[in-house]
C-alpha positions in Angstrom: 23.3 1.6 -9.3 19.7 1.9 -10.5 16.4 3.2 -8.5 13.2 1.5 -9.0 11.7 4.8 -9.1 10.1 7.0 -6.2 5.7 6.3 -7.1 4.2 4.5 -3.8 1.2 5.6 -4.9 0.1 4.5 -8.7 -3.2 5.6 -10.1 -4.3 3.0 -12.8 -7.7 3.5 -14.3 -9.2 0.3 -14.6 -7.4 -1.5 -12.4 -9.4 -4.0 -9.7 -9.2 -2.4 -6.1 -8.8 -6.4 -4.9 -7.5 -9.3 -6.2 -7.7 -12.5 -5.4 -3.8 -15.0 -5.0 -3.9 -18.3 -6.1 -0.9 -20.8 -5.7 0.6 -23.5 -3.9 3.9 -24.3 -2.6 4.5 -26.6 -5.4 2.9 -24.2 -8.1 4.9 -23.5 -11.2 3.8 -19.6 -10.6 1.4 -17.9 -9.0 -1.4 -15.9 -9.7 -3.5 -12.9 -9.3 -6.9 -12.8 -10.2 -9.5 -9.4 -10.6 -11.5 -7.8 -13.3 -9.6 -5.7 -15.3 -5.5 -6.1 -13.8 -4.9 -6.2 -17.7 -4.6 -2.6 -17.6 -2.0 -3.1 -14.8 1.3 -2.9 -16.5 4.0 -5.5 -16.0 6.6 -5.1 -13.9 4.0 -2.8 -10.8 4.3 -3.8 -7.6 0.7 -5.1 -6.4 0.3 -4.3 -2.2 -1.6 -6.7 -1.0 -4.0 -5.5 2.4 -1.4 -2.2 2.5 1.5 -4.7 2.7 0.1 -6.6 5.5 -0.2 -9.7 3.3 3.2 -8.8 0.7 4.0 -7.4 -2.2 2.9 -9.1 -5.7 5.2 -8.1 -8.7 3.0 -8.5 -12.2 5.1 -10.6 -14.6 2.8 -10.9 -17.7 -0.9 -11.1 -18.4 -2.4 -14.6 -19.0 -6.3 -13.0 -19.5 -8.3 -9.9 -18.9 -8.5 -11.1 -15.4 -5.6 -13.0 -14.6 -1.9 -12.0 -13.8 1.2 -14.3 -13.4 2.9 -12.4 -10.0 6.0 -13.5 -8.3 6.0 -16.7 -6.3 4.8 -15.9 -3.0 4.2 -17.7 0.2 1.4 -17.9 2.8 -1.3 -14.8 1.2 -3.6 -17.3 -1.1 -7.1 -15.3 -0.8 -8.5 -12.2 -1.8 -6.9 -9.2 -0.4 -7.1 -5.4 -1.2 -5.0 -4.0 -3.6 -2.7 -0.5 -4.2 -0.4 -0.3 -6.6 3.1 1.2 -7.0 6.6 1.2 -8.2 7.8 -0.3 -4.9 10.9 -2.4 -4.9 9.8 -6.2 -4.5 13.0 -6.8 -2.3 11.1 -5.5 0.4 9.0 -8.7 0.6 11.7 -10.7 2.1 13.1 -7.4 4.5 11.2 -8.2 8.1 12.7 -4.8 9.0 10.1 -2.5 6.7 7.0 -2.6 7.7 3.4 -1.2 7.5 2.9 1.4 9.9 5.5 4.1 11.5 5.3 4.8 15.5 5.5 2.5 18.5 2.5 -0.5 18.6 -0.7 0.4 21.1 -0.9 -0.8 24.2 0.6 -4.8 23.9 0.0 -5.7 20.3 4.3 -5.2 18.3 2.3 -6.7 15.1 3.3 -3.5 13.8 6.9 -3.7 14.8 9.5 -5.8 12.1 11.1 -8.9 13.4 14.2 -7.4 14.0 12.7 -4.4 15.8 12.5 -1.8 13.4 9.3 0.5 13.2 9.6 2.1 9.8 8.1 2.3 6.4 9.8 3.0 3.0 8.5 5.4 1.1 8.6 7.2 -2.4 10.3 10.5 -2.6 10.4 12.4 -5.4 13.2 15.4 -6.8 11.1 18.0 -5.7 10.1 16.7 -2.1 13.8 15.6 -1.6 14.6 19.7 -2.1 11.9 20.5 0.6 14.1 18.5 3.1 17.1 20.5 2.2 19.1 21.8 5.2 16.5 19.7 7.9 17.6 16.4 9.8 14.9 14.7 7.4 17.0 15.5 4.5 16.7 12.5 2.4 17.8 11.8 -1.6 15.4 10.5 -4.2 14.0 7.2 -4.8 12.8 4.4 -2.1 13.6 6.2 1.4 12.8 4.1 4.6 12.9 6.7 7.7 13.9 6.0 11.4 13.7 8.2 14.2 16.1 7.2 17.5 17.3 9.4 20.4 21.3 9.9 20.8 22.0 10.0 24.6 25.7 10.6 23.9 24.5 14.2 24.2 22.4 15.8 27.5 20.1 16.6 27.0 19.3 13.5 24.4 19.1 14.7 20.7 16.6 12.9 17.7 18.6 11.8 15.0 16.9 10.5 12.0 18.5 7.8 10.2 17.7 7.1 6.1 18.2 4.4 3.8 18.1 4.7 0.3 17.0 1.3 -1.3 18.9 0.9 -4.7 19.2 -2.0 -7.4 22.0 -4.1 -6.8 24.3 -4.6 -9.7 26.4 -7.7 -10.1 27.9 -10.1 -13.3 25.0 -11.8 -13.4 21.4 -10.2 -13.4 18.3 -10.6 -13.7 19.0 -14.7 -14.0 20.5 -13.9 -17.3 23.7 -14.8 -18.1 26.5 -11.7 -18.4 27.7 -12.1 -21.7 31.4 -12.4 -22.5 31.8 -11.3 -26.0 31.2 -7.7 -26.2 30.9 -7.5 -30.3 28.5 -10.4 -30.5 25.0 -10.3 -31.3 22.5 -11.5 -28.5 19.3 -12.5 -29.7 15.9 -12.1 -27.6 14.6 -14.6 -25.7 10.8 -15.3 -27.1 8.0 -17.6 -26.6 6.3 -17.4 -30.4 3.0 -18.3 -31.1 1.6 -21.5 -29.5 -0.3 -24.3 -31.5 -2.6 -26.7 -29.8 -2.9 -30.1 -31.2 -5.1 -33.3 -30.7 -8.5 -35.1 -31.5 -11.4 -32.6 -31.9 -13.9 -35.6 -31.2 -12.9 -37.7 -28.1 -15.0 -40.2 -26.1 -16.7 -39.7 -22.8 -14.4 -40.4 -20.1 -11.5 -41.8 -22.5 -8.3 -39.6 -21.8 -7.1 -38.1 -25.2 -3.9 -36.6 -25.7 -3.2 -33.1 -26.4 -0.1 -31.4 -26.9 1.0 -27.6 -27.2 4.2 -26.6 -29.7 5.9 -23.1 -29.8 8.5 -24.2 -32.8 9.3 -20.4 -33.4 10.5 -20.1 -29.4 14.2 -20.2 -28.0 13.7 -19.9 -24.2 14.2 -22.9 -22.5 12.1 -22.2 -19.4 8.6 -22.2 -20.2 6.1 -23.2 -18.2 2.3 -24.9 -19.6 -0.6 -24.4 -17.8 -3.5 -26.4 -19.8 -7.3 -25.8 -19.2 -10.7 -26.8 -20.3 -14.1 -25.1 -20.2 -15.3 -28.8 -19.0 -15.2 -28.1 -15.3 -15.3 -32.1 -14.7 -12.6 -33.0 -17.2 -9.6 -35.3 -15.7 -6.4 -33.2 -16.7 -3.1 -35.3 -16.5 0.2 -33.6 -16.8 -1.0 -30.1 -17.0 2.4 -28.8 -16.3 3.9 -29.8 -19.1 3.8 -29.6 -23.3 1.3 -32.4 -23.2 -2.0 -33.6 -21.2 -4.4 -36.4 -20.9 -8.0 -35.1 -20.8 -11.1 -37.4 -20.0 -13.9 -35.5 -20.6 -17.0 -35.8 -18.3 -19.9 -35.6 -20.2 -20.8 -35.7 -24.2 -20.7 -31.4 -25.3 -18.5 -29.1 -26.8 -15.7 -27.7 -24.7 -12.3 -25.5 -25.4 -9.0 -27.0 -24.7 -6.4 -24.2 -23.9 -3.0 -24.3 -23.1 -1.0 -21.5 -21.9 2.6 -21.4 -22.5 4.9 -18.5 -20.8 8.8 -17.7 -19.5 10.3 -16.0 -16.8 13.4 -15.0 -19.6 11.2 -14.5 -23.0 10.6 -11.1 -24.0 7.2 -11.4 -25.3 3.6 -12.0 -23.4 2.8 -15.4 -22.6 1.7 -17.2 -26.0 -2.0 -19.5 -25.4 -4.2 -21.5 -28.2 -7.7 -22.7 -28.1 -9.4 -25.6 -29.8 -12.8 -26.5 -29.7 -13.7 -30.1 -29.1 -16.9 -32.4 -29.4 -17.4 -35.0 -26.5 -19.3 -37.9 -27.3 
């Protein structure tokens, strides 16, 4: 069983103190927008408004200022942003939440939906070692923490109860097949390079046909996301390897499509050509 690490707290020079969620419920992925989250590396866990709004998990870098997270639900906006190695299971656990102690006054937002008040939190080797012989002795890793009074005892006695949050382990992980011959060789899963194809002088408001090809890839889940710098354009079946663009006006615009996978080992691959409306 694997830890995702004990750092709740990640300093990342660079990286934007908010970013901004953008998605729908239909959305191939979902995004996270803000100056500078390239430096962010993949796989950090992104709190959004100190977990009020969720936990984003960057999955690759599709520009200087724009991430492809996790699919969330419910948090598109701009919201404030820390950074750590937290698990991302925690997401979908109405148990953890933000703040420790009991609510104030009538307001249980701060209490789970299944009436925990607790909050998990990153515990290194040496701080476990501190706890050593105390009922807050915890092990390494994600802790969450709960404090409850045992009245099988008079006078009552605190006990302190601790859950270590481990990786779970199973045939198949990581939505990867578990392969079955040992001695074989298993090849990586990888975009390539992307190649953008299609008339570099279309008519004003005639849809032209463009199409992306990654002939060097072998993952078979890639998603397209296709864009122009003509912020009027008509895009049809941006989704997909190919789209319909009407330009707006006569000018010259880029065409860009971005290709990436949730299996392929390498960065999302993306090409540009410039076109000449007229």
């Amino acid at each position: 069983m694997a830890l995702w690490g004990n750092s709740d707290n990640l300093t990342i020079a660079g990286a934007p103190a908010s970013v901004t969620i953008v998605g729908t419920a239909t959305s191939e992925f979902w995004t996270a927008a803000g100056a500078g989250i390239t430096n962010v590396p993949t796989g950090t866990t992104i709190i959004l408004a100190d977990g009020d709004a969720g936990f984003a998990v960057v999955e690759a870098h599709l520009s200087d200022s724009l991430a492809k997270i996790n699919h969330m639900s419910s948090v598109v906006g701009a919201h404030s942003a820390k950074y750590c190695n937290q698990p991302i299971a925690l997401k979908n656990d109405p148990g953890y939440v933000t703040q420790f102690g009991p609510p104030v006054e009538d307001n249980t937002a701060g209490i789970g939906s299944i009436g925990r008040i607790q909050k998990p939190v990153g515990v290194s080797t040496a701080e476990a070692e501190e706890t050593n012989g105390t009922i807050w002795e915890v092990g390494v890793g994600w802790v969450g923490v709960q404090t409850y009074m045992d009245n099988s005892e008079q006078p009552p006695v605190m006990r302190v109860k601790k859950e270590i949050l481990v990786a779970a382990s199973g045939i198949e992980t990581g939505h990867r097949p578990y392969p079955d011959v040992f001695d074989s060789v298993i090849v990586a899963i990888n975009i390539g390079s992307a190649t953008v194809t299609g008339s570099a002088t279309p008519g004003v408001l005639t849809p032209t046909a463009y199409t992306v090809g990654t002939p060097g890839s072998n993952a078979t889940d890639m998603t397209y996301v296709w864009g122009t710098t003509d912020g009027s354009a008509t895009i049809t079946g941006g989704t997909t390897s190919s789209a319909s663009i009407g330009f707006s006006t006569a000018g010259t615009y880029d065409v860009t499509c971005t290709v990436s996978s949730l299996t392929a080992e390498d960065s999302p691959a993306s090409d540009t050509i410039s076109v000449t409306a007229s």
